[in-house]
C-alpha positions as a Markdown table, in Angstrom:
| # | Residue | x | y | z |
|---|---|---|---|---|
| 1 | Unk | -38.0 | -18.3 | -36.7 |
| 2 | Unk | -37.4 | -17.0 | -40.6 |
| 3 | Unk | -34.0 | -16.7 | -41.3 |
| 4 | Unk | -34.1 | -13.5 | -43.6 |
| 5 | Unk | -31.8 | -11.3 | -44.2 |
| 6 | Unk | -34.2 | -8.2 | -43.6 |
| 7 | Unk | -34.4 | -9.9 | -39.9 |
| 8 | Unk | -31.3 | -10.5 | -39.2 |
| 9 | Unk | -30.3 | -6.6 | -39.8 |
| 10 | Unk | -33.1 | -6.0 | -37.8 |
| 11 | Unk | -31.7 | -7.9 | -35.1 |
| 12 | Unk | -28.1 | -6.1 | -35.4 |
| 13 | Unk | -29.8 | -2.4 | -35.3 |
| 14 | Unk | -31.4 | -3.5 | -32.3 |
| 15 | Unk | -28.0 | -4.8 | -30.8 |
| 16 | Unk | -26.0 | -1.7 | -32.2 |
| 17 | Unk | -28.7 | 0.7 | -30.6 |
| 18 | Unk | -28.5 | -1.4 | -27.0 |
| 19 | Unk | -24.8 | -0.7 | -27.0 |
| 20 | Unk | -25.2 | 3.0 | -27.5 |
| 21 | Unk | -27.4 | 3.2 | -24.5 |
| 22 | Unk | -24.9 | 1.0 | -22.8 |
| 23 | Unk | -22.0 | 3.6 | -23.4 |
| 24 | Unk | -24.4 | 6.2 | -22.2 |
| 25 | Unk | -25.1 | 4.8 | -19.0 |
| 26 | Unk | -21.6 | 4.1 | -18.6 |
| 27 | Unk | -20.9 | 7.6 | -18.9 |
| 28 | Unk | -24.0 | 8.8 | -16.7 |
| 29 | Unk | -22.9 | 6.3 | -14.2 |
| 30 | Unk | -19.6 | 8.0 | -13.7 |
| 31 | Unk | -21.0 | 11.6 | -13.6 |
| 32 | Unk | -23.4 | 10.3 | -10.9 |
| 33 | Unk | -20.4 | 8.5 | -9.0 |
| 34 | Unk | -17.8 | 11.5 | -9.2 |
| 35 | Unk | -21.0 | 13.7 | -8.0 |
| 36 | Unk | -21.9 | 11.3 | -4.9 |
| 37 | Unk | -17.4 | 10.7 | -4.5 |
| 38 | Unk | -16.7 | 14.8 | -4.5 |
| 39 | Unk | -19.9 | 15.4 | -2.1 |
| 40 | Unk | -19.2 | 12.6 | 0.2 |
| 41 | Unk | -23.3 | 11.8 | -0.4 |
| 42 | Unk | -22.1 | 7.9 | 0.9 |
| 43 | Unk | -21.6 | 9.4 | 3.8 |
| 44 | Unk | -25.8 | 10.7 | 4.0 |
| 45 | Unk | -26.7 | 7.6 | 2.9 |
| 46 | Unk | -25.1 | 6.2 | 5.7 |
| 47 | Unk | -22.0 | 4.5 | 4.2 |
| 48 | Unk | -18.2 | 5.1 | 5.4 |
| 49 | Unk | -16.9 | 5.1 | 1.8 |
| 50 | Unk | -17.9 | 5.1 | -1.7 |
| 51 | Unk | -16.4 | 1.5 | -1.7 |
| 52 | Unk | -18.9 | 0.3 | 0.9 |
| 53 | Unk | -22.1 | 1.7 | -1.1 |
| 54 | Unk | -20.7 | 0.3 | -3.8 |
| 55 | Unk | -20.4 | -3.5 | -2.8 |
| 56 | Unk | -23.7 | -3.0 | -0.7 |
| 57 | Unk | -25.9 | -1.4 | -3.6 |
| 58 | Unk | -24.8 | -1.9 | -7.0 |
| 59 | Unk | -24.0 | -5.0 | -9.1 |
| 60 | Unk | -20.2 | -4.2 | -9.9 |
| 61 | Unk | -17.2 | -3.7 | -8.3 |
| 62 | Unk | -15.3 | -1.2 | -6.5 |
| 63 | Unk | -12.7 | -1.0 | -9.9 |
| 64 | Unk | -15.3 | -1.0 | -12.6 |
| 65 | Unk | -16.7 | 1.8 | -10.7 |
| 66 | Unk | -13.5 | 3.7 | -10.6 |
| 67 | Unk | -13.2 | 3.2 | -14.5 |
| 68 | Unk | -17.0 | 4.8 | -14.7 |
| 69 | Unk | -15.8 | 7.8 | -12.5 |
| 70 | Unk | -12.4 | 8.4 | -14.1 |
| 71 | Unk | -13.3 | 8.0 | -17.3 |
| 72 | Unk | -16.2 | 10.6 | -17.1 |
| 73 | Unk | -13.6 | 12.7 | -14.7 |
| 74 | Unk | -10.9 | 12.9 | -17.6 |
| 75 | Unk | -13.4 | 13.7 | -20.6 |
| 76 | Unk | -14.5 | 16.9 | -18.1 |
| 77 | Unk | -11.3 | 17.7 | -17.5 |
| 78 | Unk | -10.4 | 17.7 | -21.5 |
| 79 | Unk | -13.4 | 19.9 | -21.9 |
| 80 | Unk | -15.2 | 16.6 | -24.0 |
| 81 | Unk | -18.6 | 17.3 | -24.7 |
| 82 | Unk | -20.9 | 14.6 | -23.9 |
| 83 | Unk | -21.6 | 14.3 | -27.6 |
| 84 | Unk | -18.2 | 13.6 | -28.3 |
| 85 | Unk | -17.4 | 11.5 | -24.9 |
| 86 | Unk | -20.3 | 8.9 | -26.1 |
| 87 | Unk | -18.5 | 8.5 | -29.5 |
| 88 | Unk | -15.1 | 8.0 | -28.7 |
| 89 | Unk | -16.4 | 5.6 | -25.6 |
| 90 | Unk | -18.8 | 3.8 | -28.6 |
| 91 | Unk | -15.7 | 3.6 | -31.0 |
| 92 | Unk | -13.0 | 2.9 | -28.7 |
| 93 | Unk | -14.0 | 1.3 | -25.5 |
| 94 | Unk | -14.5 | 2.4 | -21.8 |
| 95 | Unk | -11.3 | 0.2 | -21.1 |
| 96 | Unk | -9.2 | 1.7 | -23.6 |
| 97 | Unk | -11.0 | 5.3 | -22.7 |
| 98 | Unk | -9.7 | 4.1 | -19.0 |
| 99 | Unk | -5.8 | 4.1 | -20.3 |
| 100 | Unk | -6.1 | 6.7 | -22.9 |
| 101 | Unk | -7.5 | 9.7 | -21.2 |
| 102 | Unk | -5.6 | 10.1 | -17.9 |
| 103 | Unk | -2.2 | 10.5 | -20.4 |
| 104 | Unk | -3.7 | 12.9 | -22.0 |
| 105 | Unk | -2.8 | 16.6 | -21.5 |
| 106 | Unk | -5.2 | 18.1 | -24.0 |
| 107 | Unk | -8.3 | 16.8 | -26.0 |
| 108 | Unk | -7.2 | 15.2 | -29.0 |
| 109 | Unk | -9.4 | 13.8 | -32.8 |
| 110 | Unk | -10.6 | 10.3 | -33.3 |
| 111 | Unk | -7.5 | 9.3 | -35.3 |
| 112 | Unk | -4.9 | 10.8 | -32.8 |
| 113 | Unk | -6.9 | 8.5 | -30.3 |
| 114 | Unk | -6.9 | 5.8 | -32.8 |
| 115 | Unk | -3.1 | 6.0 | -32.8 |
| 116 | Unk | -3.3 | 5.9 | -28.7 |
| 117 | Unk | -5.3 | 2.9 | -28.3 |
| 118 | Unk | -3.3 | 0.6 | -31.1 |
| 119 | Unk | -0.1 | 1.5 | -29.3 |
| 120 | Unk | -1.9 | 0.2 | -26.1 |
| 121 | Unk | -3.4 | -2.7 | -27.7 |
| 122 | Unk | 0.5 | -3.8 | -29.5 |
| 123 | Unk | 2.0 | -3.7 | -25.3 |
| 124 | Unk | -0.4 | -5.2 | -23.2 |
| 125 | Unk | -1.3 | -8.5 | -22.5 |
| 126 | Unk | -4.3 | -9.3 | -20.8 |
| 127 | Unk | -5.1 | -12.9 | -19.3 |
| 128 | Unk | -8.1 | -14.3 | -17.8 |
| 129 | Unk | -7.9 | -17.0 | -15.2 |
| 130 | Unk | -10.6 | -18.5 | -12.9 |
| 131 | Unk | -10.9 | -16.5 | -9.6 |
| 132 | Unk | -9.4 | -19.7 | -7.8 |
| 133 | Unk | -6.2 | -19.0 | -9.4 |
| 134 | Unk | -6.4 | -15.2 | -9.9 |
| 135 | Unk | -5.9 | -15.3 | -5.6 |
| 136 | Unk | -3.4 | -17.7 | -5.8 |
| 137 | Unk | -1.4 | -14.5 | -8.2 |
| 138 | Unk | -2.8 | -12.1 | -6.2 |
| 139 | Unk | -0.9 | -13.6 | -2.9 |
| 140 | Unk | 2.5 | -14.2 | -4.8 |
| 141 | Unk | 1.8 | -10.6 | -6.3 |
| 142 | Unk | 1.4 | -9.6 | -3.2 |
| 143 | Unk | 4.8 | -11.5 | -1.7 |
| 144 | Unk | 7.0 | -9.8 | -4.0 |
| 145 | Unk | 5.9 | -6.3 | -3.5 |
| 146 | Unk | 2.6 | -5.7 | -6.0 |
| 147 | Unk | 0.4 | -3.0 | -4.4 |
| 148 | Unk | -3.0 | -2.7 | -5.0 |
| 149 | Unk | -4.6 | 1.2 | -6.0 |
| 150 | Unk | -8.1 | 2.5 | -3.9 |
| 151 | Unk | -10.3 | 0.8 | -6.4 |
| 152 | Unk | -8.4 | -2.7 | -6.1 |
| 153 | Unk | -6.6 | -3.0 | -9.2 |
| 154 | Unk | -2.6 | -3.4 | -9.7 |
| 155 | Unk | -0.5 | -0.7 | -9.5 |
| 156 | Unk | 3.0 | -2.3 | -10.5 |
| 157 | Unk | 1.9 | -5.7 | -11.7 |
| 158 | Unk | 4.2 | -5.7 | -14.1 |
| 159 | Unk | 7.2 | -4.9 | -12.0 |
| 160 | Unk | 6.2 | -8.0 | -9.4 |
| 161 | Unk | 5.5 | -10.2 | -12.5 |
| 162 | Unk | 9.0 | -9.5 | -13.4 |
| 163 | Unk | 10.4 | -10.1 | -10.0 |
| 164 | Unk | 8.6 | -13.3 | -10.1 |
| 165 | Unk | 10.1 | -14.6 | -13.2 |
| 166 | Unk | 13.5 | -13.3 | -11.8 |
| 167 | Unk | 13.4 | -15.6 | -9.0 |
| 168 | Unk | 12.1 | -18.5 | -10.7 |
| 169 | Unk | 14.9 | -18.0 | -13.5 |
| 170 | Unk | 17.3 | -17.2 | -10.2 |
| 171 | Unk | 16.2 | -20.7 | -9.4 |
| 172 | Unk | 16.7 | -22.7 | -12.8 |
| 173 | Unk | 13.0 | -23.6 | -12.4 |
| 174 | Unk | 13.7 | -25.5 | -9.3 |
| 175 | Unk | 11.1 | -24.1 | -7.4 |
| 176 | Unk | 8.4 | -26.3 | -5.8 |
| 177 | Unk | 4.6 | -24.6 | -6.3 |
| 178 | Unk | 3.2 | -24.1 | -2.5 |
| 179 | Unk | -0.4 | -23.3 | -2.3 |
């Protein structure tokens, strides 16, 4: 394999022109979800819920679904063209896109969202665990009050985090781990 320069961009435009389509069918993927959500179509293809076709037909979850859906919900409803969807999703993020758009209460410029997105990015922490431990969190989440939205994800994670570290501080750190 030559290690040229010439190849290596060559490689990269490929990559960059992969991840385009990947933002497109992001974005096609939630127009078709919010279309087969509002008609209840799950319900002709035999499913009780979008959830259900979901975890029987596709290859991700109920939540990265819900992202999909919202986020092409929320560029509608700002009056987004699809143009200008596909660039702020390829500039930005579908996550960020996720957070951004639903605070929004009229379409705003690429450095307005800029501004969004690094406030977002200076608050939140995200961490990564193995699943093994994630339900281990999810069950003490769970215990002190953390509810879960219709796609799965955390509604008030932060509050039951809190709570947590509240009674372990209550506790001077005497607490014993049960699993």
């Amino acid at each position: 394999m030559k290690k040229s320069r010439e190849y290596a961009n060559k490689l990269l435009d490929q990559l960059i022109e992969l991840d385009k389509q990947t933002t497109a069918a992001y974005y096609e993927m939630g127009r078709i979800l919010y279309v087969i959500k509002t008609s209840k179509l799950y319900e002709v293809l035999g499913y009780e819920s979008l959830t259900h076709l979901i975890e029987e037909e596709l290859s991700f979850t109920a939540s990265t679904a819900h992202n999909y859906r919202n986020v092409y919900q929320q560029f509608v409803r700002l009056n987004y063209h699809r143009t200008e969807a596909l660039s702020m999703m390829d500039k930005f993020g579908l996550k960020h896109m996720a957070q951004v758009l639903p605070k929004l209460k009229t379409k705003i410029g690429v450095r307005a969202m800029k501004n969004r997105v690094d406030e977002i990015d200076e608050k939140q922490l995200t961490i990564w665990m193995p699943k093994k431990d994630y339900e281990e969190v999810a069950k003490a989440l769970t215990s002190v009050g953390g509810m879960r939205d219709e796609a799965g994800r955390w509604k008030n994670s932060s509050e039951a985090i809190l709570e947590i570290a509240r009674i372990i501080n209550k506790h001077n750190g005497k607490l014993k781990a049960v699993a």
